[in-house]
N, C-alpha and C positions, 0 to 999 in steps of 0.2 A: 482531486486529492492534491494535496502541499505535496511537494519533492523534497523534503526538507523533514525529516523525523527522526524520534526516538522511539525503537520497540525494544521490547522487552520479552522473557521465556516467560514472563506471568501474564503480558498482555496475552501472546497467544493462546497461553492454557486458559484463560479466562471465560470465554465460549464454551468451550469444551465441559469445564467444571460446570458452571451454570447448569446444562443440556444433561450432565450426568454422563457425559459419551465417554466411557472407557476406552475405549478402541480412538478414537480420537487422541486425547490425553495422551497413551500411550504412543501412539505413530508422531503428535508434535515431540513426545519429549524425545524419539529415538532418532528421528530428523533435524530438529531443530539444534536441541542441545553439545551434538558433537561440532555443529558451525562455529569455527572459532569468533568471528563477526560479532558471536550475542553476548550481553544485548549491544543492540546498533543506538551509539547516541549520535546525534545528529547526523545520520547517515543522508546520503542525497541519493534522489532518485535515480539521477546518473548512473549513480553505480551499480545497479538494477540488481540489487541484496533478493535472496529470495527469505518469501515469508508466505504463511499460509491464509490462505482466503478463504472465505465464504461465499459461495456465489449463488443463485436459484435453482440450481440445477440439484446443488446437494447443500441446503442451507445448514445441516447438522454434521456433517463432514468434511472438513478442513483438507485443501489442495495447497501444496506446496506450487508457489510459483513464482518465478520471477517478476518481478515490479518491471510492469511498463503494458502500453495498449499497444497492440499490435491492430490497426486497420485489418480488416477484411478483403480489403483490393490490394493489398502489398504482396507482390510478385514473386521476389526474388530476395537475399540476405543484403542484397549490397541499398536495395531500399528500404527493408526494414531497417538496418542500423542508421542510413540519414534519414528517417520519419521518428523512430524510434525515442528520441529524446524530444521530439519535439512535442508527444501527444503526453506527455507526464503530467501535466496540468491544464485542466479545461476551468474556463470561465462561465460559471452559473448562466450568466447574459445570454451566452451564444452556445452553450453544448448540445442542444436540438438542433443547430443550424447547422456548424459546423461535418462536413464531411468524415472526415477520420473519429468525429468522438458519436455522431448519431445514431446510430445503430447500438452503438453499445451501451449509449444513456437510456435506450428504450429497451433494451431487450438482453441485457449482457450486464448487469449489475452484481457487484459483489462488496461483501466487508474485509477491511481489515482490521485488526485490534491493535494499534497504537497508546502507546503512554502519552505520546503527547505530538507535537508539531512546531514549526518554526515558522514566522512569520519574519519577512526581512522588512526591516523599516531603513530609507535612507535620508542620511542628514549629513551636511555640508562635507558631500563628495564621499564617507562612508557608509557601507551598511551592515545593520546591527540587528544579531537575529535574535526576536523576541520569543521565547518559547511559552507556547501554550497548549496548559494541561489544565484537568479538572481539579478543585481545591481537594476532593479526597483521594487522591493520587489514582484512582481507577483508571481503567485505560479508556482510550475514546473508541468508540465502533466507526 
């Protein structure tokens, strides 16, 4: 996932609405909405904003969680916070290979509903975030 987004309280409900899940609906608007944060425009990963997921486990009921991959072999708080930032963005290439994203590209998948994303492009010594969303403003899964 880009480190780099824009969410919104309608990306989140979006799922939810779809699904018909009242109980859902209801627990993002009661969780989410009182966050002063929403909606996050270009918020970074870094700052590990909580937002609600979808994962396999409950693909029709939304977990509030903190933004970021937490390895499975990490110990103690003092190694998760210097892994922490580092596991925010995996490379297509290499996320089966890689240690810290493997396991969870196979077996630990989830969504989030984003309005959109930033891509940073760099040109002579700046960079300039291009933000990308769908033409009919829907949010991305």
């Amino acid at each position: 996932m880009c480190y780099d987004i824009k969410a919104s309280l309608e990306a989140q409900l979006k799922r939810a609405r779809h699904y018909g899940n009242e109980k859902a609906i209801e627990e993002i608007i009661e969780k989410l909405a009182p966050l002063s944060d929403l909606p996050l425009y270009h918020v970074s990963g870094f700052n590990h904003p909580k937002l609600f997921i979808y994962s396999d486990r409950s693909p029709y009921e939304p977990t509030l969680a903190t933004w970021g991959l937490v390895p499975f072999w990490v110990k103690d708080k003092s190694q998760l916070k210097k892994l922490w930032n580092n596991t925010l963005n995996a490379r297509g290439e290499t996320i089966f290979e890689k240690p810290s994203f493997r396991n969870s590209a196979k077996n630990k998948r989830c969504i989030i509903y984003v309005d959109g994303f930033y891509e940073h492009h760099h040109y002579a010594g700046k960079t300039y975030p291009f933000y990308v969303s769908r033409k009919d403003n829907e949010p991305l899964p």
